[in-house]
N, C-alpha and C positions, 0 to 999 in steps of 0.2 A: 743607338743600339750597336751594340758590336757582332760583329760577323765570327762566327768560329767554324773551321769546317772538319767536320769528321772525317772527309776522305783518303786521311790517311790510316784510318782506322778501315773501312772500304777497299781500302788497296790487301790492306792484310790476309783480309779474308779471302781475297781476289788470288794471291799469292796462296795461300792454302788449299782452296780448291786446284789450282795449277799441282800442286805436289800430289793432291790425288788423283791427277788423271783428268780433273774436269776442266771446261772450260774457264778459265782466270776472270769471272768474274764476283765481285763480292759488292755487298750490300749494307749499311745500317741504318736503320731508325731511330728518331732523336724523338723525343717527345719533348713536349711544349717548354718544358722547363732548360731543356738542353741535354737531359740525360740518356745514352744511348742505351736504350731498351730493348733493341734487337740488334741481330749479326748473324751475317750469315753468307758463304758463300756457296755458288752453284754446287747442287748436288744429285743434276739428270741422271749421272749415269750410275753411281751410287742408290740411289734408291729407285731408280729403275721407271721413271717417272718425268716425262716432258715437261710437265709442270715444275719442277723444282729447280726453279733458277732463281737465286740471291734473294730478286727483290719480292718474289713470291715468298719465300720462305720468311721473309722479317717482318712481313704484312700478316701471315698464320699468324709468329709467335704473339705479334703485339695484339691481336684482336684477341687471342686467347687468353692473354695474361687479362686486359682490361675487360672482357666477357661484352666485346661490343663488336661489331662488324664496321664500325665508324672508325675513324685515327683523325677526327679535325685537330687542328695544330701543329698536326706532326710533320717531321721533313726526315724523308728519303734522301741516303744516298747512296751510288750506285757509279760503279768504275765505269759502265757500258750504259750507252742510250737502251732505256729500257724499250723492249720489243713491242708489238703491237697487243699481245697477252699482257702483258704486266701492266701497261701504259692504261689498261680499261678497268683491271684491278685496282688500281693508284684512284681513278678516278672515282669506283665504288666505294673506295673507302672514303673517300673524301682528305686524303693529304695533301696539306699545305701546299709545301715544295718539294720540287725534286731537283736535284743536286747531281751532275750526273760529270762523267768525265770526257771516255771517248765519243765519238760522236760514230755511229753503224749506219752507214748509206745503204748496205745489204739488204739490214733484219728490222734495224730501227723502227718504233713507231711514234717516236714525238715529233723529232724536227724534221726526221724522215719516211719513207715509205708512205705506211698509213696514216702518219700525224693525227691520230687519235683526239687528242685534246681539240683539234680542231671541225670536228662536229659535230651537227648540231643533236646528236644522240647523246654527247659525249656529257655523264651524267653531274660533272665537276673538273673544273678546269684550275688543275694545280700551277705556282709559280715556277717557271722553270728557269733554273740558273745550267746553263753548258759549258763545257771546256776545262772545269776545274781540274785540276793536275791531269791534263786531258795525254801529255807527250808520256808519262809514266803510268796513266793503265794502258794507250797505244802502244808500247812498247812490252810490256805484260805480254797482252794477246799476241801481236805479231811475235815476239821469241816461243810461246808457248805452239803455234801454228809451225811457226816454222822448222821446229824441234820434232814434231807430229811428221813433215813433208821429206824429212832428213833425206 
C-alpha cells in the first residue's frame, strides 16, 4: 500500500485562513478511495462561531454530502493537533486516521492535554500518524502569531 499525504493540500487551506485573519489552520478529508472530499480552513472569527475550526468544518461537509453522521474509512488531515472539541468529534464519527502536523502542548487534545483518544469514554480510537510536514505548519502559526504581537 502506498502512503499519499494530502498535507500539502492542508497547509493551503492553513495558509488561506492566515490571509483572512484566522487562525492558520486547515484541514482535509480523504475518503476511503483517496479522494479529497472535504477542505477547509479555520473560520472562528468569520462566522462568528467557536466551533468552526478546519477539522469541524470538513467533518459537516463530509457527513452532509454522504447523509451519514459516520465517516468509517476516512482520514483527516489537519496542519494542528486537533483540540480536545474536534479530537471527540473525530472520534463520533468514527474516522480512520488522523494525520496531523504540528503538535499544541497548549490546546491539543490527542497527544496532549486531554488525550481524548485515550479514554475510556472515548467512543473510537482513530490511527494517529504526528509530525507530518510538522516544521512548515510550526512555522505557519508562529509567523502568523507573531505578525498579530508585532
Amino acid at each position: 500500500m502506498t502512503f499519499t499525504s494530502h498535507m500539502e493540500t492542508a497547509l493551503d487551506e492553513a495558509r488561506a485562513a492566515a490571509a483572512r485573519g484566522e487562525v492558520p489552520v486547515g484541514a482535509v478529508l480523504v475518503a476511503p478511495g483517496g479522494e479529497i472530499i472535504a477542505r477547509a480552513g479555520n473560520r472562528t472569527r468569520e462566522l462568528a462561531d467557536p466551533s468552526a475550526h478546519a477539522e469541524m468544518l470538513v467533518i459537516r461537509q463530509a457527513c452532509a454530502a454522504n447523509g451519514s453522521e459516520r465517516l468509517p474509512g476516512h482520514v483527516l488531515y489537519v496542519t494542528l493537533e486537533p483540540c480536545a472539541m474536534c479530537a471527540a468529534v473525530i472520534a463520533a464519527a468514527r474516522i480512520a486516521r488522523v494525520v496531523y502536523g504540528a503538535a499544541d502542548p497548549k490546546s491539543g487534545g490527542v497527544d496532549h492535554g486531554a488525550r481524548v483518544f485515550t479514554h475510556p469514554q472515548a467512543h473510537h480510537v482513530p490511527e494517529v500518524i504526528s509530525g507530518v510536514a510538522e516544521e512548515d505548519a510550526a512555522t505557519l502559526l508562529r509567523d502568523f502569531f507573531a505578525d498579530r504581537r508585532g
